[in-house]
Backbone as JSON Lines, residues from 0, in Angstrom:
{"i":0,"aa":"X","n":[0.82,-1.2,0.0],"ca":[0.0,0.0,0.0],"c":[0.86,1.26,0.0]}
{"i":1,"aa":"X","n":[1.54,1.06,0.91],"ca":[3.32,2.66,0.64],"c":[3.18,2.65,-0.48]}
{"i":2,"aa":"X","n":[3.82,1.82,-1.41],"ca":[4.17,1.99,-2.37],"c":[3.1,2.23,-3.32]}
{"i":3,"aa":"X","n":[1.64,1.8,-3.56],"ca":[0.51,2.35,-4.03],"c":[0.18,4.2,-3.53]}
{"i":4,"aa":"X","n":[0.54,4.65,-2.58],"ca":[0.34,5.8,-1.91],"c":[1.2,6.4,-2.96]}
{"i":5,"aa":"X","n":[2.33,6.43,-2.87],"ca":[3.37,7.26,-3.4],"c":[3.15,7.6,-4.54]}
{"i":6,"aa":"X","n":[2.36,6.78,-5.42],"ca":[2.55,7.1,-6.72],"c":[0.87,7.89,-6.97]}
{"i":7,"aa":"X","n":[0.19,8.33,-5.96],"ca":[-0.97,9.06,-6.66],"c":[-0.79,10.16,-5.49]}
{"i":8,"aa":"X","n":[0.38,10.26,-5.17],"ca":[0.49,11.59,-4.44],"c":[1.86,12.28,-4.1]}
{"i":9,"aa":"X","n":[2.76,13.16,-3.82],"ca":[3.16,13.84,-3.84],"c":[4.13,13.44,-2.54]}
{"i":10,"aa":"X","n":[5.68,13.38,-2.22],"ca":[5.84,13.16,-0.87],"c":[6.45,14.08,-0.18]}
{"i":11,"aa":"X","n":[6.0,13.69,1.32],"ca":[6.3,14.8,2.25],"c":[7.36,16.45,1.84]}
{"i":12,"aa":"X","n":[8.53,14.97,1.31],"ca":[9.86,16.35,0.99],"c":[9.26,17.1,-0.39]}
{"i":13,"aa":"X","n":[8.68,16.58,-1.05],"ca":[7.83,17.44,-2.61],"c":[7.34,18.33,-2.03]}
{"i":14,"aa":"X","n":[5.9,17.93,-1.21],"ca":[5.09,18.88,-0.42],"c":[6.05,20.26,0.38]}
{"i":15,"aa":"X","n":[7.11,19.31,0.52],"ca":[7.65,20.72,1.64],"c":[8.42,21.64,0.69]}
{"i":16,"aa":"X","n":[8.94,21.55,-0.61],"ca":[9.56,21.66,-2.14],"c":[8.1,23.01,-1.93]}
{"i":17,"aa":"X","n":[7.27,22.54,-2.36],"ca":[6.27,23.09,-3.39],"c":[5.52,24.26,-2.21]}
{"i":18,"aa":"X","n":[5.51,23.58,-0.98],"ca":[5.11,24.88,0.12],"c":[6.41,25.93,0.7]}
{"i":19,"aa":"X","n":[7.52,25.79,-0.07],"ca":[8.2,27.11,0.39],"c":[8.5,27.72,-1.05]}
{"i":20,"aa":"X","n":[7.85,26.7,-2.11],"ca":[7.5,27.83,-3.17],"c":[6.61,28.66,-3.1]}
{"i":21,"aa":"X","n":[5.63,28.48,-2.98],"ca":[4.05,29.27,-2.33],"c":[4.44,30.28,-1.89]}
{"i":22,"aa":"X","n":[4.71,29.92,-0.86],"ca":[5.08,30.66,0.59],"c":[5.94,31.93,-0.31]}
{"i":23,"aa":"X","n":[6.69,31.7,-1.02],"ca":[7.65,32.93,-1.78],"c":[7.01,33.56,-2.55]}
{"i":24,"aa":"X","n":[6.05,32.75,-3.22],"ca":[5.26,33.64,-4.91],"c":[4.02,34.25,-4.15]}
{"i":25,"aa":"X","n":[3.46,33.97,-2.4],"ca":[2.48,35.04,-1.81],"c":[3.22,36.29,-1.13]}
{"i":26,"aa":"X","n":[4.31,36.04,-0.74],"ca":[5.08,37.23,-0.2],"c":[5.72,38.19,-1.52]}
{"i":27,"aa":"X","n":[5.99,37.57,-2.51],"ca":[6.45,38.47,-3.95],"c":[5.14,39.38,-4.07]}
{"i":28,"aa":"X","n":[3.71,38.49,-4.12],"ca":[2.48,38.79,-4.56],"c":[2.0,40.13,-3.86]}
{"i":29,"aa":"X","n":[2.01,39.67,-2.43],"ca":[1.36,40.25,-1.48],"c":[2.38,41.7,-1.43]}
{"i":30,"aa":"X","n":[3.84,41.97,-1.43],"ca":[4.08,43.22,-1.76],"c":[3.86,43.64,-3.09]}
{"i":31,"aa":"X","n":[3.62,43.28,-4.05],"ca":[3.27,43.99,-5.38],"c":[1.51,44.03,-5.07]}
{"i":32,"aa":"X","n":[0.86,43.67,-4.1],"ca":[-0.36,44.15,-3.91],"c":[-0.34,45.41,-3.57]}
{"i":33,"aa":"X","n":[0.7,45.77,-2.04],"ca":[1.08,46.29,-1.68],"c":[0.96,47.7,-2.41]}
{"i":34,"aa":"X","n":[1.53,47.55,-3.1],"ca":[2.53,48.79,-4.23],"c":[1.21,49.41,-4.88]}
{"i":35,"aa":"X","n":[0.3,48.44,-5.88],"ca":[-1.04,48.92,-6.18],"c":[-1.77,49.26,-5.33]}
{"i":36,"aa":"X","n":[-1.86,49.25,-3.87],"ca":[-2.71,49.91,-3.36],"c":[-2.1,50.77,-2.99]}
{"i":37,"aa":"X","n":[-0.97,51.17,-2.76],"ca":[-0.54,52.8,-2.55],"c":[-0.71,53.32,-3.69]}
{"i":38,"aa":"X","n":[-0.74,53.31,-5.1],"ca":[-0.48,54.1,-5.95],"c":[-2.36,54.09,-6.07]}
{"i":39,"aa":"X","n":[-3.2,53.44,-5.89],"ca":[-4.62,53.5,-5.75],"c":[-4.65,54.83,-4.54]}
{"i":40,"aa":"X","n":[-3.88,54.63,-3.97],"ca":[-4.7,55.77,-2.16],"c":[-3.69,57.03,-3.22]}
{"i":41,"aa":"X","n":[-2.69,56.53,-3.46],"ca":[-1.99,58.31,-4.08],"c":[-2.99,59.28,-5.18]}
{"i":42,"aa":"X","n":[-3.7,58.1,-6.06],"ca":[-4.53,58.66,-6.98],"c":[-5.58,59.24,-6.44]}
{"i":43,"aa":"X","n":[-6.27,58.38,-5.43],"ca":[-7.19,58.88,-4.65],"c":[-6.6,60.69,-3.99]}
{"i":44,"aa":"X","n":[-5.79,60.35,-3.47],"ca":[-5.56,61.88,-2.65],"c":[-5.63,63.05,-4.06]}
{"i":45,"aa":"X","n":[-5.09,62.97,-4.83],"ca":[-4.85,63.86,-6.15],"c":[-5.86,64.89,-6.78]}
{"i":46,"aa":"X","n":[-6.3,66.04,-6.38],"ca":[-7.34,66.52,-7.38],"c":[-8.51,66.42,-6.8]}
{"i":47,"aa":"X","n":[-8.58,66.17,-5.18],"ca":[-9.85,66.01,-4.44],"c":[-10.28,67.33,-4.3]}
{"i":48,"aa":"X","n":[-9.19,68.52,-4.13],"ca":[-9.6,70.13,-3.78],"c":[-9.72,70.64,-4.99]}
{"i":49,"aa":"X","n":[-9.36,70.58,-5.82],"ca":[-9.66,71.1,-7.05],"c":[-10.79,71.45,-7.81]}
{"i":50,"aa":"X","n":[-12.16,72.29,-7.81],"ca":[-13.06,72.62,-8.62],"c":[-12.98,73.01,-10.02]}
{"i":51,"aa":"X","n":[-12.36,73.44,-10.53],"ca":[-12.12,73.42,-11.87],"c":[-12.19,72.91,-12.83]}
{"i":52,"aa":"X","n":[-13.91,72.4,-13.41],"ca":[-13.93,71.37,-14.11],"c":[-13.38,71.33,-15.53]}
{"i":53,"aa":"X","n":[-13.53,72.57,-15.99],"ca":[-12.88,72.63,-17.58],"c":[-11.85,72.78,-17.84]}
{"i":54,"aa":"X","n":[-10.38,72.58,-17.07],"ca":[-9.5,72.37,-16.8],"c":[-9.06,71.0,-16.77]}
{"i":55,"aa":"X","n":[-9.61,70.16,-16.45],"ca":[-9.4,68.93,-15.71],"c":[-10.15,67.53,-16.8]}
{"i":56,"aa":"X","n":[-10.86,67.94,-17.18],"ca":[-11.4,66.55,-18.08],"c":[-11.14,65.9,-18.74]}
{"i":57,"aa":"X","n":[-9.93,66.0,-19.43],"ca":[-9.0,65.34,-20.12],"c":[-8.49,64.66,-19.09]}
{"i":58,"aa":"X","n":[-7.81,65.18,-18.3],"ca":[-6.7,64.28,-16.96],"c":[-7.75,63.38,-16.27]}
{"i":59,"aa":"X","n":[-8.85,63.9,-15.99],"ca":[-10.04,63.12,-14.94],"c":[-10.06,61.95,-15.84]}
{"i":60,"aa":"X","n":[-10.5,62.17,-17.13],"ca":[-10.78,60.65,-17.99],"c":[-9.63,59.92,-17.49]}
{"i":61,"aa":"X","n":[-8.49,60.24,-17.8],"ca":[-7.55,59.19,-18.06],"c":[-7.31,58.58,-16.44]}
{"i":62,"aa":"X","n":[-7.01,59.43,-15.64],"ca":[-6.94,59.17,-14.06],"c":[-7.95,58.09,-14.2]}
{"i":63,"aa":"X","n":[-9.33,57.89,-14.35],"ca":[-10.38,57.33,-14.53],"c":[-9.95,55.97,-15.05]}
{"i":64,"aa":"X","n":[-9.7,56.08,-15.94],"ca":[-9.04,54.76,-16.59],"c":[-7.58,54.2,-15.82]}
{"i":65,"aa":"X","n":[-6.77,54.83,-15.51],"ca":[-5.55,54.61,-14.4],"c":[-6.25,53.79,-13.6]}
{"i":66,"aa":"X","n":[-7.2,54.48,-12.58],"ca":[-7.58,54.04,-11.51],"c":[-8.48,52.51,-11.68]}
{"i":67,"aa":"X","n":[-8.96,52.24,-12.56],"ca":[-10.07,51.1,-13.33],"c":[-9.04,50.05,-13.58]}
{"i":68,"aa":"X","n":[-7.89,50.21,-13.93],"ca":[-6.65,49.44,-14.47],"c":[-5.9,49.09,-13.16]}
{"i":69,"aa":"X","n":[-5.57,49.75,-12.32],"ca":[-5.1,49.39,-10.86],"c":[-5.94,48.23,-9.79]}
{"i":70,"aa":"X","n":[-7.57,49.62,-10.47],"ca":[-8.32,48.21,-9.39],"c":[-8.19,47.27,-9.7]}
{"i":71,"aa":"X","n":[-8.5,46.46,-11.26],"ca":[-8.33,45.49,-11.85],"c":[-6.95,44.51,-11.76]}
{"i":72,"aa":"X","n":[-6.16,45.22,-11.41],"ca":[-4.8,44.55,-11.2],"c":[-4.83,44.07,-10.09]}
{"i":73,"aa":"X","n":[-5.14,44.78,-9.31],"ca":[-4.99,44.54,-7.53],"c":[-6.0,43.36,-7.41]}
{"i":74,"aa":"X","n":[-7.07,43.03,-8.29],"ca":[-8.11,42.41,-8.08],"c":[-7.85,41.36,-8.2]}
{"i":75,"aa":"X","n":[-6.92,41.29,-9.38],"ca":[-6.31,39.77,-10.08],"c":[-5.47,39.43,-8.95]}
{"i":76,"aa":"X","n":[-4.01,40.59,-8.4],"ca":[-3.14,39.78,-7.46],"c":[-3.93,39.46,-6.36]}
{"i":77,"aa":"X","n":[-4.99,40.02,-5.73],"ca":[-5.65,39.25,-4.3],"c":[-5.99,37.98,-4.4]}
{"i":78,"aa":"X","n":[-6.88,37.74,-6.11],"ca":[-7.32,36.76,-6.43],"c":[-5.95,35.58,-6.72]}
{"i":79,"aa":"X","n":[-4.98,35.51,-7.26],"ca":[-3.81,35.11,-7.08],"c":[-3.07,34.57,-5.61]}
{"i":80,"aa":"X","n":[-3.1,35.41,-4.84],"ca":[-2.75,35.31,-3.52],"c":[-3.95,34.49,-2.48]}
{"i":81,"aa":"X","n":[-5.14,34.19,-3.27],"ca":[-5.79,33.35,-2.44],"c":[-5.7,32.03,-2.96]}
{"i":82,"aa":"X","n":[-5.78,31.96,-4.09],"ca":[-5.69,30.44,-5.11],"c":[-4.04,30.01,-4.58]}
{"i":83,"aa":"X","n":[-3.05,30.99,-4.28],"ca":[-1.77,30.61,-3.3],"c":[-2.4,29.82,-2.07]}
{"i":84,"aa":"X","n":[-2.99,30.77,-1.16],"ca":[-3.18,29.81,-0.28],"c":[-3.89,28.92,-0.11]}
{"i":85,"aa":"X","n":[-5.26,28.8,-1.06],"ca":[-5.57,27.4,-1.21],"c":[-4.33,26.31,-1.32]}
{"i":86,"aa":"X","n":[-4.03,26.65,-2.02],"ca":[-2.81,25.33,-2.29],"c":[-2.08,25.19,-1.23]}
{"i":87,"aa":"X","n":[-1.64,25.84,-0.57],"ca":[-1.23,25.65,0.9],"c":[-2.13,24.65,1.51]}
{"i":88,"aa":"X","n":[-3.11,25.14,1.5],"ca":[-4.03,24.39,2.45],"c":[-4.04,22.89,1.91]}
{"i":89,"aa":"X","n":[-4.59,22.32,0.72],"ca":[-4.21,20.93,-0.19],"c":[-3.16,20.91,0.48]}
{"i":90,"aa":"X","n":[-1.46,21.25,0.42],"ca":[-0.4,20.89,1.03],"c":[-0.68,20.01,2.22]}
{"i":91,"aa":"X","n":[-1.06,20.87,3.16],"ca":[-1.35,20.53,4.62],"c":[-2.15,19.07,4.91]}
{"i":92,"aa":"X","n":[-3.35,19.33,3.8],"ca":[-4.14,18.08,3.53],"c":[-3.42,17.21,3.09]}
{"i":93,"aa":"X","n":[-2.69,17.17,2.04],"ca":[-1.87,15.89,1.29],"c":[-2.82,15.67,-0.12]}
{"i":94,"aa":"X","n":[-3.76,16.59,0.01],"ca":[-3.98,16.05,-1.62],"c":[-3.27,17.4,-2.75]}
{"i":95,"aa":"X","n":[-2.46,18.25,-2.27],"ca":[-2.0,19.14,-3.56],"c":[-1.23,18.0,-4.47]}
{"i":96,"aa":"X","n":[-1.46,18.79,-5.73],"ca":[-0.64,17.72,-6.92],"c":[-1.87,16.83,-7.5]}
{"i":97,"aa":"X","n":[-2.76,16.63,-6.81],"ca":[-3.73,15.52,-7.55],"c":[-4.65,16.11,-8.62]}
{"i":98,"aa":"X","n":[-5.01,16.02,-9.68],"ca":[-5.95,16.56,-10.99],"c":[-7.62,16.78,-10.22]}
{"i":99,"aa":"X","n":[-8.37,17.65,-9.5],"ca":[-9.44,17.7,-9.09],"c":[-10.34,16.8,-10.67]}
{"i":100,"aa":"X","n":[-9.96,16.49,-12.0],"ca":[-10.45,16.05,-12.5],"c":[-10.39,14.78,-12.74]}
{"i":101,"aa":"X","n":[-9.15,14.4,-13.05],"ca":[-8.4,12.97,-13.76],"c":[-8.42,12.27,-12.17]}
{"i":102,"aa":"X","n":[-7.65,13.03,-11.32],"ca":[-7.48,12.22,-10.12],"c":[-5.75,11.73,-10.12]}
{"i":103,"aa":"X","n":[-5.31,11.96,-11.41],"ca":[-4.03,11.71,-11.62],"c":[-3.11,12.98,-10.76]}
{"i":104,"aa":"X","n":[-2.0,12.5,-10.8],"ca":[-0.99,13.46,-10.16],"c":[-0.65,14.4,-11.45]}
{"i":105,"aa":"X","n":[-0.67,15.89,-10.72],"ca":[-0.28,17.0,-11.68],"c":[1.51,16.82,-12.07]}
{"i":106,"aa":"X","n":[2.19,16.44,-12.93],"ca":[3.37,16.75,-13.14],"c":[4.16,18.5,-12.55]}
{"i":107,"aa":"X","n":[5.25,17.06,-11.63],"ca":[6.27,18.05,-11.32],"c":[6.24,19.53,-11.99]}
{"i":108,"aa":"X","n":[6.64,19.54,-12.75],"ca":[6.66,20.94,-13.95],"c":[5.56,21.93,-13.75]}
{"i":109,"aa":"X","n":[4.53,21.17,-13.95],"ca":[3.58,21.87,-14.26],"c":[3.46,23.02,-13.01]}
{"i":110,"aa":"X","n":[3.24,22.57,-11.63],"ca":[3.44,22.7,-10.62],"c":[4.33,23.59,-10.28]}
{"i":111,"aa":"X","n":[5.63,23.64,-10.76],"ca":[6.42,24.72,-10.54],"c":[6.09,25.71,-10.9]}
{"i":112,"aa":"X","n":[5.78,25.82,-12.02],"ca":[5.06,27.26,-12.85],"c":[3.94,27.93,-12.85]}
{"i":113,"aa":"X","n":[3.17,26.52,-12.77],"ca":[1.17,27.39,-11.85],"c":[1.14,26.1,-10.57]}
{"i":114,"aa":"X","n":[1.91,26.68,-9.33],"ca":[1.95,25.91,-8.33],"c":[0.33,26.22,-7.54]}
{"i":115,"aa":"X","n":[-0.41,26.75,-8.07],"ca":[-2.22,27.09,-7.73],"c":[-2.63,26.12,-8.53]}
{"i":116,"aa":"X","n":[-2.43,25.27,-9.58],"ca":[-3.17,24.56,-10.03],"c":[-3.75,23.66,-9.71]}
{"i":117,"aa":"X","n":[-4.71,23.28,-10.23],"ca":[-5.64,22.22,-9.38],"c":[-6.17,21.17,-10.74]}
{"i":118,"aa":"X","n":[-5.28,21.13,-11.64],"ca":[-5.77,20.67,-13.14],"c":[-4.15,20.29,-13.69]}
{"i":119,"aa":"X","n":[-4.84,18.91,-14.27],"ca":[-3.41,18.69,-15.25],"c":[-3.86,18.82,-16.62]}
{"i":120,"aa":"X","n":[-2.58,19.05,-17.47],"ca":[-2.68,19.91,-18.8],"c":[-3.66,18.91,-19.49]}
{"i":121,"aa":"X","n":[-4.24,17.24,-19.46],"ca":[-4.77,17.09,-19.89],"c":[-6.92,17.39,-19.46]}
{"i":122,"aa":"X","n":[-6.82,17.79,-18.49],"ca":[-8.1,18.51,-17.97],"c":[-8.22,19.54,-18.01]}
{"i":123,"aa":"X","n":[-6.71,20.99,-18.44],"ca":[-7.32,21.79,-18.42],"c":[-7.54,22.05,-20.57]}
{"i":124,"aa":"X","n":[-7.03,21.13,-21.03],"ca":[-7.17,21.43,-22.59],"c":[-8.47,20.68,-22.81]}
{"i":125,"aa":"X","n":[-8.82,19.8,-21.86],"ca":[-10.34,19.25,-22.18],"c":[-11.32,20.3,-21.58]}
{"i":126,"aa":"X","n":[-11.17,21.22,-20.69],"ca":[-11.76,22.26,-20.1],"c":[-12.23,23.49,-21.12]}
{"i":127,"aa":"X","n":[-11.07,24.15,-21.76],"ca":[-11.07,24.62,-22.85],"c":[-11.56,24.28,-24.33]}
{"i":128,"aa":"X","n":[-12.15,22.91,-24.75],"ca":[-12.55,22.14,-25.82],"c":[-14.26,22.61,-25.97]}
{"i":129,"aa":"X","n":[-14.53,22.27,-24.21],"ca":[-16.26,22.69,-24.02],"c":[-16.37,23.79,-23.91]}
């Protein structure tokens, strides 16, 4: 049975491999969240005293669009930084690495590069087909 275990899951020293990768790509994440939300509160402060509307409507649009593009960014890294710690959590459990579809183990590789994944390349190109 060990030896049946091993091969539809991931071992301890992998798991511990793949959770101090995490652990690095949410702390990279989480200060480049960081960074977009100061430059979100800087935009915010900018042009709050200012009445002068016919002056300003050209810059307001684009600020407008700045600010729409930040939120959107920041939105993606939070969303990023939680699909991180999901996978943490699978870690902890012992099922990270397994295909939520196939049931097969996600290849090494794959894992390194979208260590959030929860799909191997053959579930997520059948994902994409429908």
């Amino acid at each position: 049975m060990k030896e049946n275990e091993e091969r539809t899951r991931y071992s301890d020293e992998e798991l511990k491999e793949f959770e101090l990768l995490i652990i690095s790509k949410i702390e990279k994440a989480q200060t480049e969240l960081n960074i977009l939300k100061l430059s979100l509160n800087k935009s915010h402060d900018g042009g709050t005293g200012d009445t002068s509307v016919t002056s300003k409507v050209l810059e307001d649009g684009a600020e407008t669009s700045q600010k729409e593009s930040l939120n959107e960014l920041a939105s993606r890294q939070q969303k990023f930084i939680t699909n991180l710690n999901n996978a943490l959590i699978r870690i902890k459990n012992r099922t990270y690495g397994i295909c939520k579809v196939t049931g097969k183990l996600i290849p090494k590789e794959r894992l390194m590069a979208v260590p959030h994944t929860m799909l191997s390349m053959e579930a997520k190109l059948a994902e994409k087909k429908n």
